[in-house]
N, C-alpha and C positions, 0 to 999 in steps of 0.2 A: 914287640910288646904283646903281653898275654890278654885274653878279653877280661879277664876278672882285674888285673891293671888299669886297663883301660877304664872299666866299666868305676872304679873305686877312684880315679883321678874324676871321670865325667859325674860322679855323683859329690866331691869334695866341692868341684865348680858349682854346682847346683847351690848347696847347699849353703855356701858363701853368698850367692847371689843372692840368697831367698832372706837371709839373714840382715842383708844389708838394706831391703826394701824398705824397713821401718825407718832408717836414715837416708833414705837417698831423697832429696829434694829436685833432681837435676833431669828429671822426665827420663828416669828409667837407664840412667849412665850406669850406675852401679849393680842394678837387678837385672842384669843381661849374663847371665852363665855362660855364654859363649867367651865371653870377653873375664872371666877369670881362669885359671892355671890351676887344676887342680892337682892332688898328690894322692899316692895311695896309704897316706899316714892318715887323710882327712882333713887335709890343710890344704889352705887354697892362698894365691898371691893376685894380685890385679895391680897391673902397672899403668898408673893412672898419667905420668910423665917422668921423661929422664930423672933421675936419681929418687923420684916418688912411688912407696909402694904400698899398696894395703895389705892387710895379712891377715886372715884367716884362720882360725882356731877353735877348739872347743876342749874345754877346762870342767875337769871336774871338782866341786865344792862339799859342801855340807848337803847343799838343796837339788844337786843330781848338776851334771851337764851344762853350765848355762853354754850361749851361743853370743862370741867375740869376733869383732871384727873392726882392727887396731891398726892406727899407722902404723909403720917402721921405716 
């Protein structure tokens, strides 16, 4: 794996994490970047339990970019 790979999955993680702090009530489960999967598309997965996953995305709309973070 190349370091701009690397570096664009470890910023996808971030950035899921950082996204999810405004929901996470559970002292910091979901706002731990370590603990999500990043991608080099900008999408990030966190396997929260067997067959349970969150998913990571960003959408663009009318009003720019917003920032989603969705079962699936």
């Amino acid at each position: 794996m190349t370091r701009s790979v690397a570096a664009a999955e470890d910023d996808a993680a971030r950035r899921a994490a950082q996204a999810t702090y405004r929901i996470d009530l559970s002292d910091q489960l979901l706002s731990n970047p370590g603990q999500w999967r990043g991608y080099i598309s900008g999408e990030a997965s966190y396997y929260l339990a067997p067959g349970t996953v969150l998913h990571y995305g960003r959408e663009e709309n009318e009003r720019g970019p917003p920032t989603t973070a969705t079962p699936s």
